[in-house]
C-alpha positions in Angstrom: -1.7 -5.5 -20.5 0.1 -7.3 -17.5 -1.6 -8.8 -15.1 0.6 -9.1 -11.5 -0.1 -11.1 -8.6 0.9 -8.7 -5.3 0.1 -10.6 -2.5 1.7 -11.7 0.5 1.2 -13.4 4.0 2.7 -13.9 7.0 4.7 -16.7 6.7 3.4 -19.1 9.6 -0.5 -17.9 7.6 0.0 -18.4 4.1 2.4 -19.1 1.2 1.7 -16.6 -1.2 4.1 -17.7 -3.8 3.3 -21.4 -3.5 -0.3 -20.2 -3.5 0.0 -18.5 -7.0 1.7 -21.9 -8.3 -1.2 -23.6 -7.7 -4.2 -20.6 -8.8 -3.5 -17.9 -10.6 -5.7 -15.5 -13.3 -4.3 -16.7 -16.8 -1.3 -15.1 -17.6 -0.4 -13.1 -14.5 3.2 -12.9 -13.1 4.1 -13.1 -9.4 5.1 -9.8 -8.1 7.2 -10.5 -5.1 6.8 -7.6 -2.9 9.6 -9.0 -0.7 12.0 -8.9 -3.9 11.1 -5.6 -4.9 12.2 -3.3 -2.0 15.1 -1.9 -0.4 16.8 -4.9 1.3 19.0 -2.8 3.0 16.6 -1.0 5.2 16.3 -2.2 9.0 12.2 -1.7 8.4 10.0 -3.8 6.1 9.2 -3.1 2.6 10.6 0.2 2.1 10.9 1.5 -2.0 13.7 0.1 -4.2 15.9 2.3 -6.0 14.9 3.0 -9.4 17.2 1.2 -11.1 16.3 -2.0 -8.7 12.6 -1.0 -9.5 13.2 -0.9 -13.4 15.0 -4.1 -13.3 12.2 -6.7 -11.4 9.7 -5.3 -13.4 11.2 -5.5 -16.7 12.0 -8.8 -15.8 8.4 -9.2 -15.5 7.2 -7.9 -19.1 6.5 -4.6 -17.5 7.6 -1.6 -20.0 6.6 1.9 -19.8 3.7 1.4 -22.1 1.8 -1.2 -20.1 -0.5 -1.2 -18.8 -0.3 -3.3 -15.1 -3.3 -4.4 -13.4 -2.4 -5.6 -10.0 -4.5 -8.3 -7.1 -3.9 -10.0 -4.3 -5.8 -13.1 -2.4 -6.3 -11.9 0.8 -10.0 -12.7 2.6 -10.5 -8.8 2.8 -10.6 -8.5 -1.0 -7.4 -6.0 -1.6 -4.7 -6.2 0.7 -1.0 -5.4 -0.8 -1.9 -4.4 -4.1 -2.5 -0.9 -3.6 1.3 -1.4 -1.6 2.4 -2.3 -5.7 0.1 0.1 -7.3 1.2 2.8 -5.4 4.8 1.7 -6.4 4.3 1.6 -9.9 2.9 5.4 -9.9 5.9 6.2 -7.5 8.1 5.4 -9.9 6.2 7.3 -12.7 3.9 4.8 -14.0 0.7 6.3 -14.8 -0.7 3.1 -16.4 -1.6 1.2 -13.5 -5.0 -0.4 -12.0 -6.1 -2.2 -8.7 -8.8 -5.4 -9.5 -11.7 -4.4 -7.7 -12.5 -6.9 -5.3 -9.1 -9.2 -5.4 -8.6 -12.4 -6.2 -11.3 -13.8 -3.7 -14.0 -12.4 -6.3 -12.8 -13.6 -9.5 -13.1 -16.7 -7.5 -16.4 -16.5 -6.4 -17.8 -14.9 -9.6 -16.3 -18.1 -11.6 -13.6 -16.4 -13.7 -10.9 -18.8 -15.0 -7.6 -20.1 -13.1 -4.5 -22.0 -14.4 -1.8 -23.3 -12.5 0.3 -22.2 -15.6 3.1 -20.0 -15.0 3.8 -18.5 -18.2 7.3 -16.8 -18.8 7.2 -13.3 -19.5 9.0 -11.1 -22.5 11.8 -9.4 -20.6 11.3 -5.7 -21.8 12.8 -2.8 -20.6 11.7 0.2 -18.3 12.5 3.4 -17.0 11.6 4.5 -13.4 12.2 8.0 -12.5 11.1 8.6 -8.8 8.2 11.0 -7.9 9.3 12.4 -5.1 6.1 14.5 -4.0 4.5 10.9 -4.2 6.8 9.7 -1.1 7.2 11.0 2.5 10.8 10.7 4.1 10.9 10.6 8.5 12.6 14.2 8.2 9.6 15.8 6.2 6.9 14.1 8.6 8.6 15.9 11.3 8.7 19.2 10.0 5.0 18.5 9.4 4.5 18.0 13.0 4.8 21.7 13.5 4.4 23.3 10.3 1.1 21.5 9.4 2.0 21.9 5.3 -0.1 18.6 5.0 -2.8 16.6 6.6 -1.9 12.9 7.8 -4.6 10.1 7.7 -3.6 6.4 9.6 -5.3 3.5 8.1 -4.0 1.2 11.6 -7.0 -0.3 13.4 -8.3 1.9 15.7 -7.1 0.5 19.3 -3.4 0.6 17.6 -3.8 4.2 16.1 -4.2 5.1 19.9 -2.4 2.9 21.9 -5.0 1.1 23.7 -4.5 -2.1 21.9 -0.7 -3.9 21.3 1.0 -4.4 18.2 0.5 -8.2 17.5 3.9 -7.6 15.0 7.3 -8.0 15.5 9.9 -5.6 15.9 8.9 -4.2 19.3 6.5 -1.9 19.0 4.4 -0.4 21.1 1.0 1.2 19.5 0.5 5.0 19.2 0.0 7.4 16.3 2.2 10.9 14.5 0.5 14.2 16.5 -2.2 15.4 14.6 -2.6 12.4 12.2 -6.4 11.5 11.8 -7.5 7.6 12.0 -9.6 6.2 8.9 -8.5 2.1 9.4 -8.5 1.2 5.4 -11.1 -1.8 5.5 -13.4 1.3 5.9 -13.0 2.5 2.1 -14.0 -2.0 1.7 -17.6 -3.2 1.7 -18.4 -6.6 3.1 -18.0 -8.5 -0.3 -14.5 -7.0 -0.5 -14.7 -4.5 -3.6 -14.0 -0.7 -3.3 -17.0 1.3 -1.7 -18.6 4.0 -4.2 -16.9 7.5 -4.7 -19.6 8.6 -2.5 -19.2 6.6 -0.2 -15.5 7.5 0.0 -16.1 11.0 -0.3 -18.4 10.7 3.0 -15.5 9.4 4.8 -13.1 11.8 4.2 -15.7 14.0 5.1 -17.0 12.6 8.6 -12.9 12.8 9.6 -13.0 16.1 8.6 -10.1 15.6 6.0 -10.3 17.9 2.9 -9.0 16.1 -0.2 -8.4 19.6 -1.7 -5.9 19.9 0.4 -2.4 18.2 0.5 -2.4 14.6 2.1 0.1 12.4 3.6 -1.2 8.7 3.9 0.8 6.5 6.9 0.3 3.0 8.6 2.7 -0.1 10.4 5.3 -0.3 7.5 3.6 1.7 4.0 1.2 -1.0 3.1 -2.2 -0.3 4.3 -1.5 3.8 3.9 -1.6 2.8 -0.1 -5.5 2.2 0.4 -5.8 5.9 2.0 -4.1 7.0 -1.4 -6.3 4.8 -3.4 -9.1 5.6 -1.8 -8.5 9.6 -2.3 -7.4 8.4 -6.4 -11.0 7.0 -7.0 -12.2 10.7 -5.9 -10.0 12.4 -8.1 -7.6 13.5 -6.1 -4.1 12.1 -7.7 -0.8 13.6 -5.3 -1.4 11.6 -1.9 1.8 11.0 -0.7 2.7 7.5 1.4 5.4 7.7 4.7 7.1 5.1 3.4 8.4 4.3 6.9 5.3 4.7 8.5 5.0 4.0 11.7 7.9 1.5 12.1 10.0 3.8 11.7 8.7 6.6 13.4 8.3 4.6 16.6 12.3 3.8 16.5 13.2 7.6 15.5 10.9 10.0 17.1 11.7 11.6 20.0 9.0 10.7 22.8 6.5 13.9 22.7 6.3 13.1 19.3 4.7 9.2 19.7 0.9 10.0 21.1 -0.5 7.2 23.0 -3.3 6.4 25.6 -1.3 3.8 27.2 1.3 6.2 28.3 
């Protein structure tokens, strides 16, 4: 079992690095989700390659028997560790759970911390890319027309449809994919922070009118949040919800006009 610390901040909010230094679960590793991606992408946190992939987490005792469990710190319980369980199973690792609740319960139910950063085994793994797991800007398009799969945003509501700005950089302007459906991804969190119950979740999906028999596409800002959507749908069974890695940050900068809804316009 490894145990890996996914979260991250905005810089000018938190430190998430330092903040592992200091508090950590015993014997976790700090999975730097700003390490791990494809550096040479003009938009945030898109996948690795494999072999980039295979390489960081080797390096962080991570072979293909492992089995990963994956937190984060942030106040809303799970934040970017659905971003790095989502990556794991990506890249064909089936062996991979989310800490229900985060970091902020361990905390609060009086688990044991250590400043200790313990150095890890190198070992060695092999990532082989799941492609039905990943949505590319050409396939979301087709999708626009063709309507293979359904598309569920986790944004906030007032982003999803344009009524309130994108507090990020990179100049966007709010708006959602045509057809996508809105389910923002602190609904699938109760107020403590943990994972609401299956039926719970199922009631969701249900209300929005999205059928998880059916194929699914998950999006958001930059492929973060979109990982909850696929969680989410996971906990119910259903195992092949794919992630726009590019979300909308790249859709927004691609798309042709007719194809960025808004309420604004």
């Amino acid at each position: 079992l490894r145990v890996l610390d996914a979260s991250w901040y905005p810089p000018k909010e938190r430190n998430a690095r330092q903040e592992f230094k200091e508090r950590h679960i015993p014997g976790a590793s700090f999975f730097d989700i700003e390490e791990c991606r494809d550096k040479s992408s003009p938009y945030d946190f898109m996948l690795p390659s494999e072999s980039h992939f295979a390489d960081y987490v080797g390096g962080l005792g991570v072979s293909n028997d492992t089995h990963v469990v994956v937190y984060d710190g942030d106040e809303v319980g799970t934040f970017y560790a659905p971003r790095a369980w989502w990556m794991f199973r990506a890249f064909g690792h089936k062996e991979v759970s989310v800490l229900n609740g985060g970091f902020k319960n361990w905390l609060k139910e009086g688990h044991p911390v250590t400043a200790e950063v313990t150095q890890p085994t190198p070992a060695v793994f092999k990532a082989r890319l799941n492609k039905a797991l990943v949505k590319t800007f050409e396939e979301m398009v087709q999708n626009v027309s063709s309507l293979k799969f359904q598309v569920v945003d986790s944004r906030p509501e007032g982003r999803f449809r344009g009524t309130e700005l994108d507090q990020g950089n990179g100049g966007l302007e709010s708006g959602h994919i045509p057809g996508a459906v809105n389910i923002p991804f602190h609904s699938f969190l109760s107020e403590t922070g943990h994972e609401k119950s299956i039926e719970e979740i199922q009631e969701i999906f249900r209300e929005k009118k999205v059928d998880l028999s059916k194929p699914l596409t998950a999006t958001c800002r930059k492929g973060v949040t979109a990982c909850q959507i696929a969680l989410a749908a996971f906990l119910c069974g259903k195992r092949d919800v794919a992630v726009y890695d590019g979300s909308w940050s790249e859709w927004f900068h691609r798309a042709p006009p007719h194809y960025k809804v808004s309420e604004s316009k």
